[in-house]
DOMISE-279246 format. One line per 5 residues: number of its first residue (from 0); for each residue x, y, z of C-alpha. Coordinates in nm, 3 decimals, always signed. Layout:
N
NUM> X,Y,Z ~ ...
% end
This chain:
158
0> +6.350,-1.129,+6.251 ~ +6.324,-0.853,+6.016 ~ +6.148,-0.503,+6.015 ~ +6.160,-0.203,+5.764 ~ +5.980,+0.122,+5.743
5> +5.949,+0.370,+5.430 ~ +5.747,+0.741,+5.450 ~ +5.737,+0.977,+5.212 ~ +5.708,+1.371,+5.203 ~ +5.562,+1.580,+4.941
10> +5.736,+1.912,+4.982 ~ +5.367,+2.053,+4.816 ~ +5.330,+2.049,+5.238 ~ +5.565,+2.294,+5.261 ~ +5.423,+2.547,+4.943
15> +5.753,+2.488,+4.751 ~ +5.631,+2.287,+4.439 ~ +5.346,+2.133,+4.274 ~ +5.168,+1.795,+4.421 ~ +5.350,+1.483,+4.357
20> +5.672,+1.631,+4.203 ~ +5.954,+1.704,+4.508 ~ +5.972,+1.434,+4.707 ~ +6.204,+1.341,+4.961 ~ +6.207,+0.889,+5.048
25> +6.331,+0.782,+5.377 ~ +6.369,+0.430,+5.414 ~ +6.500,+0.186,+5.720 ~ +6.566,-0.179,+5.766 ~ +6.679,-0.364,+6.060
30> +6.729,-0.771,+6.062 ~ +6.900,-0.980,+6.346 ~ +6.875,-1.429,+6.365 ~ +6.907,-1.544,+6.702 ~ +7.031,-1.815,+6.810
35> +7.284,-1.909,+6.531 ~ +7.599,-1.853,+6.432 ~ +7.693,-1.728,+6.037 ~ +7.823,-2.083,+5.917 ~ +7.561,-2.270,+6.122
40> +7.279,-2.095,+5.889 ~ +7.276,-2.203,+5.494 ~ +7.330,-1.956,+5.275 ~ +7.024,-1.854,+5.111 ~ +6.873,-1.786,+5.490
45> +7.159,-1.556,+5.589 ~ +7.153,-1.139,+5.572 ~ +7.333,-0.962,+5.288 ~ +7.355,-0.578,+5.190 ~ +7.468,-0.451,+4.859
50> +7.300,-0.371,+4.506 ~ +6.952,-0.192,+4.400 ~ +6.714,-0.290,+4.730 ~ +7.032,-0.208,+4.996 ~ +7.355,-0.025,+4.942
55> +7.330,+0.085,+4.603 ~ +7.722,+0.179,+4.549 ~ +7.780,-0.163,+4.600 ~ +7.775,-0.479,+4.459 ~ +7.510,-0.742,+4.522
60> +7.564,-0.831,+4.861 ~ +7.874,-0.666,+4.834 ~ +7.837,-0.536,+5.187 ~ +7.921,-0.729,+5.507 ~ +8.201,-1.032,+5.517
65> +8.349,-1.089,+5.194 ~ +8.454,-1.413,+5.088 ~ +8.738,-1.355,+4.821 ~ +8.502,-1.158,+4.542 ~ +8.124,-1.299,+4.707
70> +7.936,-1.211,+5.017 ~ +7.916,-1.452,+5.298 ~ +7.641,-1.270,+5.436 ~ +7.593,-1.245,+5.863 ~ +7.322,-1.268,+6.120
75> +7.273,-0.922,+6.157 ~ +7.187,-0.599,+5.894 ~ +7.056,-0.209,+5.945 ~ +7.028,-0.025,+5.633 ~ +6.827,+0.278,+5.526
80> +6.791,+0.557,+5.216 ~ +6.694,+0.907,+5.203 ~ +6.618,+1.010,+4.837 ~ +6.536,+1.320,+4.633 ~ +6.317,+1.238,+4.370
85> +6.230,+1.547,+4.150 ~ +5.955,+1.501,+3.856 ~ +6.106,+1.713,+3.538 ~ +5.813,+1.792,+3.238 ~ +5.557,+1.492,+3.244
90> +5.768,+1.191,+3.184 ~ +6.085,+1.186,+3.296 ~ +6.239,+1.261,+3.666 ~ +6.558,+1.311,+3.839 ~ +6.648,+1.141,+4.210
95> +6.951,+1.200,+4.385 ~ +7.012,+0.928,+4.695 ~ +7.225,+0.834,+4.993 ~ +7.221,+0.490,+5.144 ~ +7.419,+0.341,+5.416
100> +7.460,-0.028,+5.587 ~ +7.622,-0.290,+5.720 ~ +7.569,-0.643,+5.758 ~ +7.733,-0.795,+6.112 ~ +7.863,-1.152,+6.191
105> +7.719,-1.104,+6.554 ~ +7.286,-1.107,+6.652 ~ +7.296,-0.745,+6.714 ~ +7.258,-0.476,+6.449 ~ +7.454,-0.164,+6.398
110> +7.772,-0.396,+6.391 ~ +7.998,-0.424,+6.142 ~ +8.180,-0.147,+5.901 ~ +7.923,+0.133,+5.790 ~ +7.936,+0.121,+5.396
115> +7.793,+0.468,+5.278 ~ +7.709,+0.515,+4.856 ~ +7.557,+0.851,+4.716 ~ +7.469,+0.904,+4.351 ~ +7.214,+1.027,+4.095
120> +6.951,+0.867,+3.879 ~ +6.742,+0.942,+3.577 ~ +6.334,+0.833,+3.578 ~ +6.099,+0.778,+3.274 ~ +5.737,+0.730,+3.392
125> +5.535,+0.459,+3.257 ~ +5.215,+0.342,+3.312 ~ +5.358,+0.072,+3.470 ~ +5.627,+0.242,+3.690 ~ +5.945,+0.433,+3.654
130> +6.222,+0.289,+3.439 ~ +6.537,+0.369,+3.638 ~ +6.879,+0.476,+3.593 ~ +7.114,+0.517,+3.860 ~ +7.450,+0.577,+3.916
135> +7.585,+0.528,+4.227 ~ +7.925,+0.537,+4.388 ~ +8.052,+0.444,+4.703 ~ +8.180,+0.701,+4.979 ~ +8.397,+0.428,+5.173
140> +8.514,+0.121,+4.927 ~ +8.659,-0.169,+5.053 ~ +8.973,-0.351,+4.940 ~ +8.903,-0.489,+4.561 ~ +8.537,-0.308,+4.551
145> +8.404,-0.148,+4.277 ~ +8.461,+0.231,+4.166 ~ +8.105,+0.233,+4.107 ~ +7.791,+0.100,+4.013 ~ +7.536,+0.107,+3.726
150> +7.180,+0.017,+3.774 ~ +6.846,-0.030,+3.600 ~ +6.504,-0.106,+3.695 ~ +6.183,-0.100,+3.686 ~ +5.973,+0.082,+3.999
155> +6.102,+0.298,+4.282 ~ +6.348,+0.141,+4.473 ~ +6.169,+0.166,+4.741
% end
């Protein structure tokens, strides 16, 4: 089972900038198997945190049990994002983010160490979508993480 919720608020509500460019993301995702244990679920059906869509900060799936340099993933995951994205002249943007998570070997979310990364990003609008640029770092690394992390993409993250 798996839910996640995203809003968005134009701070043109409040009367502090222009429509569309100050806006503050908020993002949430909760995810619990039943039933299971970690090892009695293959791999590719398990719960991971880390990278662009989680943790950013992070590795991919860097978050949760580690196995040596590579996530083992768990049956349990809570992660969410609040992000200040700020439109500069008519292409480009700025965002500056804050995510938290943590994946748990047990059914029940909000188990498991908190991993918390902040950082900044630039944006150049497309047609298409944003081209991102993000820099995170992470607030709380673990033994042998990364310093930071580097990311690019195409979109909003969220």
């Amino acid at each position: 089972m798996s839910a996640s919720a995203s809003t968005y608020f134009d701070l043109h509500r409040f009367g502090w900038t222009a429509p569309g460019r100050s806006v503050i993301a908020v993002r949430g995702l909760v995810g619990s198997v039943q039933g299971a244990t970690t090892y009695d679920i293959p791999p590719d059906q398990r719960l991971y945190a880390g990278g662009p869509a989680t943790v950013r900060g992070f590795r991919y799936q860097g978050v949760g049990p580690q196995n040596g340099k590579y996530g083992v993933g768990g049956t349990s995951l809570d992660a969410g994002s609040v992000e200040f994205r700020q439109r500069i002249l008519k292409s480009f943007g700025a965002a500056a983010f804050v995510d938290a998570g943590q994946v748990g070997a047990g059914s029940r979310p909000f188990q498991g160490t908190l991993r918390v990364g902040y950082g900044v990003g630039v944006r150049y609008y497309t047609p298409i979508g944003p081209v991102r640029l993000d820099v995170a770092l992470p607030a709380n690394r673990p033994p042998h993480g990364d310093k930071w992390e580097l990311y690019i993409g195409l979109g909003e993250t969220f």
